[in-house]
DSSP file (Angstrom, degrees, kcal/mol; ACC not computed):
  #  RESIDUE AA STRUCTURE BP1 BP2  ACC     N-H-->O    O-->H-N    N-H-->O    O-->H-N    TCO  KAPPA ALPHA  PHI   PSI    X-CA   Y-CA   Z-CA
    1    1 A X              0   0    0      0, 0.0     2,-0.2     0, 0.0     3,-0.1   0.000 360.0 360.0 360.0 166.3  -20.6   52.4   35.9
    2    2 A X    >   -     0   0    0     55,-0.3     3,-0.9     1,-0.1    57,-0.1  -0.552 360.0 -84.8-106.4 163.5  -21.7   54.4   32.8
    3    3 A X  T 3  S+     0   0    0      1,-0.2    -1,-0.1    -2,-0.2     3,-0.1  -0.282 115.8  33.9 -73.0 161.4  -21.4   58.3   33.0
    4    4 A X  T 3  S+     0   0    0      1,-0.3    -1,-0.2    -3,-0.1    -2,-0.0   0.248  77.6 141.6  79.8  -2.5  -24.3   60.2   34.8
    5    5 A X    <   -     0   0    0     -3,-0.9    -1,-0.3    53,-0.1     2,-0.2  -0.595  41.7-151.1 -72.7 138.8  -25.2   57.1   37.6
    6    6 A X     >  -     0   0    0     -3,-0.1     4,-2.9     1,-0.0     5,-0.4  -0.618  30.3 -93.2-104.0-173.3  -25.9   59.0   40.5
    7    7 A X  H  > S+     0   0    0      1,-0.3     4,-2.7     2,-0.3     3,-0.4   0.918 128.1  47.7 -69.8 -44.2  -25.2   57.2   44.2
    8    8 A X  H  4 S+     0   0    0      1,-0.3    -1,-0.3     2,-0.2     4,-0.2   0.633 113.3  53.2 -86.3  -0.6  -29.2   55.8   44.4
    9    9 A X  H >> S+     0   0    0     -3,-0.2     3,-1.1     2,-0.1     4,-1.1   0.876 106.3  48.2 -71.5 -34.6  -28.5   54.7   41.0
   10   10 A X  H >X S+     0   0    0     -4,-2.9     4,-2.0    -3,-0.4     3,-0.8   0.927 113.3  48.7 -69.5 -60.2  -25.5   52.9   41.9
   11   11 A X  H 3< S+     0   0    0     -4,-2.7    -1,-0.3    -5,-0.4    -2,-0.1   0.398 106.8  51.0 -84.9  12.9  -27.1   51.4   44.5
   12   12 A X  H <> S+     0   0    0     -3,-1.1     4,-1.1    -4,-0.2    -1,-0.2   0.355 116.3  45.7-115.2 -27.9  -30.1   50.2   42.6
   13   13 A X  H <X S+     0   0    0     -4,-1.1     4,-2.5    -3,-0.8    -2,-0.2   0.884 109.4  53.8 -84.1 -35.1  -27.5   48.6   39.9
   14   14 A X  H  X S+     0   0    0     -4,-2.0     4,-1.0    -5,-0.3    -1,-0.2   0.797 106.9  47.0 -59.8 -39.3  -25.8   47.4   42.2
   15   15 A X  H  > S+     0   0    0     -5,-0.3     4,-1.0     1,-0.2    -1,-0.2   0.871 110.6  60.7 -60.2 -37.6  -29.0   45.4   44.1
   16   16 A X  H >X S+     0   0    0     -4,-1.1     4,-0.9     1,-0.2     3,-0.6   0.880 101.0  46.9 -68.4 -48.8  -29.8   44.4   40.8
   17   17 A X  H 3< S+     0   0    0     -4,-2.5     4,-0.4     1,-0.3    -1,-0.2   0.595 114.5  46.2 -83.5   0.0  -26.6   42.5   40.2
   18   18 A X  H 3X S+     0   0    0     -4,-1.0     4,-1.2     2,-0.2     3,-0.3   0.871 109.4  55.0 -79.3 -27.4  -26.8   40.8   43.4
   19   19 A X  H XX S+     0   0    0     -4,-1.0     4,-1.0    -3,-0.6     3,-0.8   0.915 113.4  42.5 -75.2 -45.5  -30.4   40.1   42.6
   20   20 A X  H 3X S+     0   0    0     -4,-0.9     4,-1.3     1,-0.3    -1,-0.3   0.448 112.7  52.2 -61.1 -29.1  -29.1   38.4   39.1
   21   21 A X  H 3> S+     0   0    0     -4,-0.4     4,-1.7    -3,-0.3    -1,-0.3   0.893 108.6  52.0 -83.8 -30.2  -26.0   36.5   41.1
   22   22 A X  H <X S+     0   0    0     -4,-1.2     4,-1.4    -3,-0.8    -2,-0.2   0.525 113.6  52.2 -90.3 -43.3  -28.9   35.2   43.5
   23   23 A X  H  X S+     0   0    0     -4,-1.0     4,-1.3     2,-0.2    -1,-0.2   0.956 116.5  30.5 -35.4 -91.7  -30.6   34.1   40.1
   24   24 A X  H  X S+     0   0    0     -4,-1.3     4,-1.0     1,-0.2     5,-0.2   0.691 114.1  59.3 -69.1 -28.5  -28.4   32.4   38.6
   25   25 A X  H >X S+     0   0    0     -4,-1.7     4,-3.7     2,-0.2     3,-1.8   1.000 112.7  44.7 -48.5 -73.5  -26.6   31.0   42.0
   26   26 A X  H 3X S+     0   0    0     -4,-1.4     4,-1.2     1,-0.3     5,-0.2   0.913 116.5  48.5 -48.5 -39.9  -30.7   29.1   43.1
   27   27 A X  H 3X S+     0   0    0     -4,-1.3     4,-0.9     1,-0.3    -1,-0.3   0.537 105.9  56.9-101.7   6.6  -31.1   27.6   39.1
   28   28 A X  H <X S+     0   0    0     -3,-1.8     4,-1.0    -4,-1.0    -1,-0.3   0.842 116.7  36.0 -58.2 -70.6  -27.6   26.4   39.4
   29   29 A X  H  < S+     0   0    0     -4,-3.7     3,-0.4    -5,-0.2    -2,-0.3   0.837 119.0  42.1 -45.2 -47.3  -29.0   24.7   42.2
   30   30 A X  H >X S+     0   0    0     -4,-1.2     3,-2.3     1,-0.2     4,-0.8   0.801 103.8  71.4 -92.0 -33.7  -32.6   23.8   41.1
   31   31 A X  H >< S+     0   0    0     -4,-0.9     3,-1.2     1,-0.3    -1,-0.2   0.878  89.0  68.4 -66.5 -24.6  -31.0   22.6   37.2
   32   32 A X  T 3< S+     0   0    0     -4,-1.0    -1,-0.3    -3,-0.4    -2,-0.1   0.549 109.9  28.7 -59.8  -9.9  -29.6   19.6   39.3
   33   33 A X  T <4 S+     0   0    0     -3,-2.3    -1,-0.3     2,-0.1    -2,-0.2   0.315 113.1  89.6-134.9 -21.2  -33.1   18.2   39.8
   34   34 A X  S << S-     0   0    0     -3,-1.2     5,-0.1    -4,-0.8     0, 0.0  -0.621  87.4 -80.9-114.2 165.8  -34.6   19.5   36.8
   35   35 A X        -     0   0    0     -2,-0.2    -1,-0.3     1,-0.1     4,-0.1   0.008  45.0-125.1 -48.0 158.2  -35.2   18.7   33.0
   36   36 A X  S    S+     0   0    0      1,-0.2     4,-0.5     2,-0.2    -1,-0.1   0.414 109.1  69.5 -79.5   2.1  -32.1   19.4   31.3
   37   37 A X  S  > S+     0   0    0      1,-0.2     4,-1.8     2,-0.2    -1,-0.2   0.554  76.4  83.0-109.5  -8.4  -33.9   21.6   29.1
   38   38 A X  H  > S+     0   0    0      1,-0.1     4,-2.5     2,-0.1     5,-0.3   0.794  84.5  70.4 -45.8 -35.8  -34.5   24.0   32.0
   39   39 A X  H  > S+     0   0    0      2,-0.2     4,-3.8     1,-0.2    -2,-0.2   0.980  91.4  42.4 -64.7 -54.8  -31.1   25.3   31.2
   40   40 A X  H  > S+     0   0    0     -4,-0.5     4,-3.0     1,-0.2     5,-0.2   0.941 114.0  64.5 -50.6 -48.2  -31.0   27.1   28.3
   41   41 A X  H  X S+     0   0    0     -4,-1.8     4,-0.9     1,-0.2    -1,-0.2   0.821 101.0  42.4   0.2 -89.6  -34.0   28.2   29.8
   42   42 A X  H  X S+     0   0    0     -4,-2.5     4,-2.9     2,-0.2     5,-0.5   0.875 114.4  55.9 -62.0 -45.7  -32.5   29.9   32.8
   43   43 A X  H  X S+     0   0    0     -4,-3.8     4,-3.6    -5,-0.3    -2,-0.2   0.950 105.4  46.1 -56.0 -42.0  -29.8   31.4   30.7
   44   44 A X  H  X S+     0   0    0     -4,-3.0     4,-1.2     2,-0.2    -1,-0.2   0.852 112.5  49.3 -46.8 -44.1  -31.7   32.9   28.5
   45   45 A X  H  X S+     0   0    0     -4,-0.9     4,-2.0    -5,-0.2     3,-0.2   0.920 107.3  56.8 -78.5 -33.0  -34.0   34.5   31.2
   46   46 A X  H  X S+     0   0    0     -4,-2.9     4,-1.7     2,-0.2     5,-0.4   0.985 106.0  52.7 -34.6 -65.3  -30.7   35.6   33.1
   47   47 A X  H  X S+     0   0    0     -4,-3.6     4,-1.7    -5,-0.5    -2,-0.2   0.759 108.6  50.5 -24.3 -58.8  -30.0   37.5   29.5
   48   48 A X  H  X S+     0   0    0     -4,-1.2     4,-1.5     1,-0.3     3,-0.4   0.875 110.7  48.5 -48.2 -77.8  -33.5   38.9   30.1
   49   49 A X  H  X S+     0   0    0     -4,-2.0     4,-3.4     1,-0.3    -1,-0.3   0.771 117.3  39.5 -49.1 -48.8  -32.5   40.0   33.6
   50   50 A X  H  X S+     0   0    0     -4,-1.7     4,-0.8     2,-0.2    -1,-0.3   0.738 110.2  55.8 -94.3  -4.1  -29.4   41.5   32.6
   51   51 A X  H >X S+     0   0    0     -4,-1.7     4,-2.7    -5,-0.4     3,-1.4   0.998 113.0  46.6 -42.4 -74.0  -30.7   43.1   29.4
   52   52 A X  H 3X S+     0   0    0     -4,-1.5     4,-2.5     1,-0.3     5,-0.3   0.890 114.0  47.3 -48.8 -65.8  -33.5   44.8   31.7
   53   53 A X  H 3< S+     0   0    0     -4,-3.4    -1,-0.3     2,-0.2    -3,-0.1   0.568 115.4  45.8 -69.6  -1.0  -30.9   46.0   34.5
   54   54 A X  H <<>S+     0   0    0     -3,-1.4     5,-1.0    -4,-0.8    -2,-0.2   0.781 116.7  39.8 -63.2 -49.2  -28.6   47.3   32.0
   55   55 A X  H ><5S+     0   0    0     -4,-2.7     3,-1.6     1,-0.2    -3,-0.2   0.834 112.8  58.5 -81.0 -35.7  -30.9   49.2   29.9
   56   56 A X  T 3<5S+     0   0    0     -4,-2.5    -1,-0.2    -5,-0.3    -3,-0.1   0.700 104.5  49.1 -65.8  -7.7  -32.7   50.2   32.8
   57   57 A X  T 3 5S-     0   0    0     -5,-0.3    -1,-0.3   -44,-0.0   -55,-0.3   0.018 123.8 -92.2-122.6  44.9  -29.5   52.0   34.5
   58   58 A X  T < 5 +     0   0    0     -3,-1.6     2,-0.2     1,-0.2    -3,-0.2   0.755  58.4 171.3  88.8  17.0  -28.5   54.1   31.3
   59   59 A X    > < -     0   0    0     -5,-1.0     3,-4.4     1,-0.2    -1,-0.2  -0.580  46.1-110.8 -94.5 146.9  -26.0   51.8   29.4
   60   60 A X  T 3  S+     0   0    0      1,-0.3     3,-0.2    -2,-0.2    -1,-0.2   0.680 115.8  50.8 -51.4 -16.1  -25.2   53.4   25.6
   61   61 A X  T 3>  +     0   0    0      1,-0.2     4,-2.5     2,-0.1     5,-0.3   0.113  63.6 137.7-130.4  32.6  -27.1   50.6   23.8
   62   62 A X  H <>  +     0   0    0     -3,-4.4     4,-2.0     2,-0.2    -1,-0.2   0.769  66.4  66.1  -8.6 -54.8  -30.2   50.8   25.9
   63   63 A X  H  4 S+     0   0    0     -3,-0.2     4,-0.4     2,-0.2     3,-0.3   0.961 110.1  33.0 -49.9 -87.7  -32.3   50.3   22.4
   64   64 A X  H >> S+     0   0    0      2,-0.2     3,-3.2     1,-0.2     4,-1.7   0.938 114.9  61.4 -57.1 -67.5  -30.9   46.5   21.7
   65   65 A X  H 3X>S+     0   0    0     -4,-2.5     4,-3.0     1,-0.3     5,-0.7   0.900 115.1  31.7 -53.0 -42.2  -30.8   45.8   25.4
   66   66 A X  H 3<5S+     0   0    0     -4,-2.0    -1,-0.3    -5,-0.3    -2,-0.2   0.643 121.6  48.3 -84.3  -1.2  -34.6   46.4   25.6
   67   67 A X  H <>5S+     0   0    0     -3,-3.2     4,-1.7    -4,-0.4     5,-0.2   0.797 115.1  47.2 -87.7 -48.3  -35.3   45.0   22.0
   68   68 A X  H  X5S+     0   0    0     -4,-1.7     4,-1.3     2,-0.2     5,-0.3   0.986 121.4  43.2 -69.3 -55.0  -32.9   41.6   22.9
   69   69 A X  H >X>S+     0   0    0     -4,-3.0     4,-5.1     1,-0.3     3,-2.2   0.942 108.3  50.6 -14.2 -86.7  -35.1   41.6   26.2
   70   70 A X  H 3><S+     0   0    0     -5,-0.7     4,-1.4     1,-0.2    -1,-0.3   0.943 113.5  47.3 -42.9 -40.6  -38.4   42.3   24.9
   71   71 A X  H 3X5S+     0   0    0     -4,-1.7     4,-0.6     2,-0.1    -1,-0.2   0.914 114.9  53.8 -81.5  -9.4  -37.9   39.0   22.0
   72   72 A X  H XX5S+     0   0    0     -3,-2.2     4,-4.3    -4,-1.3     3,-1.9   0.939 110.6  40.4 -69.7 -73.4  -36.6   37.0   25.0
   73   73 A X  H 3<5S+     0   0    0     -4,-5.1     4,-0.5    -5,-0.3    -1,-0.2   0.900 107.3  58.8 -35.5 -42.8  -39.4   37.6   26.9
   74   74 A X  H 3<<S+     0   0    0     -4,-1.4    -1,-0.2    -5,-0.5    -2,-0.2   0.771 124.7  24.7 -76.5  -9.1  -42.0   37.2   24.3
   75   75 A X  H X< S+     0   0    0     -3,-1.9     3,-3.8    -4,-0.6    -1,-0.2   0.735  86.2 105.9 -97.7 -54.7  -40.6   33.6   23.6
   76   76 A X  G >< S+     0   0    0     -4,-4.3     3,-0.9     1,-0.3    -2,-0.1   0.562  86.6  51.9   0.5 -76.7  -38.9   32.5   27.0
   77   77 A X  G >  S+     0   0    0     -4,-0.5     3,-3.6     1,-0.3    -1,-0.3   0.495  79.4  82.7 -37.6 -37.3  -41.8   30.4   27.5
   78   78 A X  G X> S+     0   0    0     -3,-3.8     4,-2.0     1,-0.3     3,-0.8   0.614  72.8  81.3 -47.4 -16.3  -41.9   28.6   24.4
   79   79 A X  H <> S+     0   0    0     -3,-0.9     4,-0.5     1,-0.3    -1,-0.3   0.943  93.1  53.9 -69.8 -40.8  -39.1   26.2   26.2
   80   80 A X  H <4 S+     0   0    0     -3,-3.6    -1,-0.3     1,-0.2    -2,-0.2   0.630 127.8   9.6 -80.8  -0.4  -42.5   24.3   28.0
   81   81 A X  H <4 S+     0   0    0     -3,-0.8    -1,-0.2    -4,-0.2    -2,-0.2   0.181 133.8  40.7-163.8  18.6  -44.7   23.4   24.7
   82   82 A X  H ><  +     0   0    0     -4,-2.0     3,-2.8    -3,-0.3     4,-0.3   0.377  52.5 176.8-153.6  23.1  -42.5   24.1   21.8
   83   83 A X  T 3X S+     0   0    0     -4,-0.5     4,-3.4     1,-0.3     5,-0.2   0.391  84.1  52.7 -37.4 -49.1  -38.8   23.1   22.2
   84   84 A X  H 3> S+     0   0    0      1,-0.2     4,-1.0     2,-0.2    -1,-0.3   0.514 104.0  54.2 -65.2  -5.5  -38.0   24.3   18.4
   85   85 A X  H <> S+     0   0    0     -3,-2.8     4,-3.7    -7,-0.3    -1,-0.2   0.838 110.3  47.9 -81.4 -59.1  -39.4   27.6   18.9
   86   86 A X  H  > S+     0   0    0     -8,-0.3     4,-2.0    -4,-0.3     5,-0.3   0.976 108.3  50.0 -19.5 -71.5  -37.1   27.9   21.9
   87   87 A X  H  X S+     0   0    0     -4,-3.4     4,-2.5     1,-0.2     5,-0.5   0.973 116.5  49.8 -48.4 -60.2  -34.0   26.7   20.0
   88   88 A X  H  X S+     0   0    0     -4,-1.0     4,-4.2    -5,-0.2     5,-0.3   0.803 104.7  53.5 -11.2 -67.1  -35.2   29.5   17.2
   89   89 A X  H >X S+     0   0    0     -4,-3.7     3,-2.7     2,-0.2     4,-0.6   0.833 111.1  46.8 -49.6 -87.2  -35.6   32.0   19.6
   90   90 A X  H >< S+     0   0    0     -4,-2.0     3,-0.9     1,-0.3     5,-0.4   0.756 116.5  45.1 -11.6 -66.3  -31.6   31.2   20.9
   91   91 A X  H >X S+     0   0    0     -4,-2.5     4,-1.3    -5,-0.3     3,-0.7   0.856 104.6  58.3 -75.1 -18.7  -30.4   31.3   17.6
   92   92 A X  H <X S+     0   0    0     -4,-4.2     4,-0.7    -3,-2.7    -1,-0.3   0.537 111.1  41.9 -69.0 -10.3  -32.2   34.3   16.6
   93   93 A X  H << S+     0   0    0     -3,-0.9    -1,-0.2    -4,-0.6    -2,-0.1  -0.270 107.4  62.9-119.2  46.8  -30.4   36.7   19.6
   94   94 A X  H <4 S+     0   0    0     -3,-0.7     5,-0.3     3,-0.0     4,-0.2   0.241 109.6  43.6 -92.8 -50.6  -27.0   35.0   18.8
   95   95 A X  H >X S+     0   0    0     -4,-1.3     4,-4.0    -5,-0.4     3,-3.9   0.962 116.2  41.2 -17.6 -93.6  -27.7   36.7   15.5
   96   96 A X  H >X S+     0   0    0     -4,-0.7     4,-1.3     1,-0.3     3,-0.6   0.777 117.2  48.2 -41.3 -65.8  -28.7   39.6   16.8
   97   97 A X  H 34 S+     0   0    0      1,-0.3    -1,-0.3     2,-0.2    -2,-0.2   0.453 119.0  49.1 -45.3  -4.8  -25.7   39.7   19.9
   98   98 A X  H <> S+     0   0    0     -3,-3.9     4,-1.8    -4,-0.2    -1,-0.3   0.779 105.0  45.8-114.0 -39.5  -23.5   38.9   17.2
   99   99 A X  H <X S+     0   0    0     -4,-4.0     4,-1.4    -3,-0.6    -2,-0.2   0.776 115.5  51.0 -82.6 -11.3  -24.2   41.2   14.5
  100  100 A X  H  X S+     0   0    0     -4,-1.3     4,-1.1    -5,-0.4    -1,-0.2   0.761 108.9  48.8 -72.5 -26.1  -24.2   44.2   17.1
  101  101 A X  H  4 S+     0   0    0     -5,-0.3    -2,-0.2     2,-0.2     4,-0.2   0.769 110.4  52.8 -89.6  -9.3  -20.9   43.2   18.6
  102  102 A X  H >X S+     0   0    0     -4,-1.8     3,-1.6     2,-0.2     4,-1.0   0.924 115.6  46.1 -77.9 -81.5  -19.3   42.9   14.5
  103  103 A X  H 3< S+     0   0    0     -4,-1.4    -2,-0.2     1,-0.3    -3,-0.1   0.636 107.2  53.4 -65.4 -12.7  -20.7   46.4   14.1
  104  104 A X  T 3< S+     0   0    0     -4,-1.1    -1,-0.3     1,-0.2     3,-0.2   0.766 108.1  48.2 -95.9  -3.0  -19.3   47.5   17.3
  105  105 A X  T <4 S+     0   0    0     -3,-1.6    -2,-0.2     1,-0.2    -1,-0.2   0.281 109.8  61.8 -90.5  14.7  -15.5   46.2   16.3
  106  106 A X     <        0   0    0     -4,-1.0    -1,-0.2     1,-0.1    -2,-0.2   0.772 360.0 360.0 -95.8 -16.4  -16.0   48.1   13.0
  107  107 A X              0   0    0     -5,-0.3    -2,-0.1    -3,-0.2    -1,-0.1   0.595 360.0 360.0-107.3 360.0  -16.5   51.2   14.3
């Protein structure tokens, strides 16, 4: 847990990641029945989820969790009436995930 969680923080992060195993656990379930393009989907909005419950409990790079969120979000959707806006969206926060996580083995 990141320095400063107090004990109803802990248990609030904690809720969160069950609520996020809970997630992913039902669209595990539901992708068997659904378009295949439902997947990327749900992963991406899992991202979302644990973007949001990271940045929301204090984690050092709060800023990108809630920026990768926030472009996730603004797109997510895109998956039902735009499939290439979707793919974009993916490959634009693999970018972004990528080029944070190269700047953080430089440092």
């Amino acid at each position: 847990m990141w320095n400063g969680f107090d004990v109803m923080e802990a248990k609030n992060f904690e809720q969160g990641i069950l609520d996020c195993i809970a997630y992913m656990l039902t669209s595990a379930r539901g992708l068997i029945d659904e378009p295949r393009i439902y997947g990327p989907f749900r992963l991406a909005d899992g991202v979302s989820r644990l973007c949001a419950l990271l940045a929301e409990n204090g984690h050092k790079d709060k800023e990108f969790l809630e920026n990768l969120q926030k472009k996730i979000d603004e797109k997510k959707y895109s998956v039902m009436t735009d499939q290439e806006a979707f793919v974009s969206l993916l490959d634009d926060v693999i970018i972004d995930i990528t080029h944070m996580l190269m700047k953080k083995s430089n440092n």
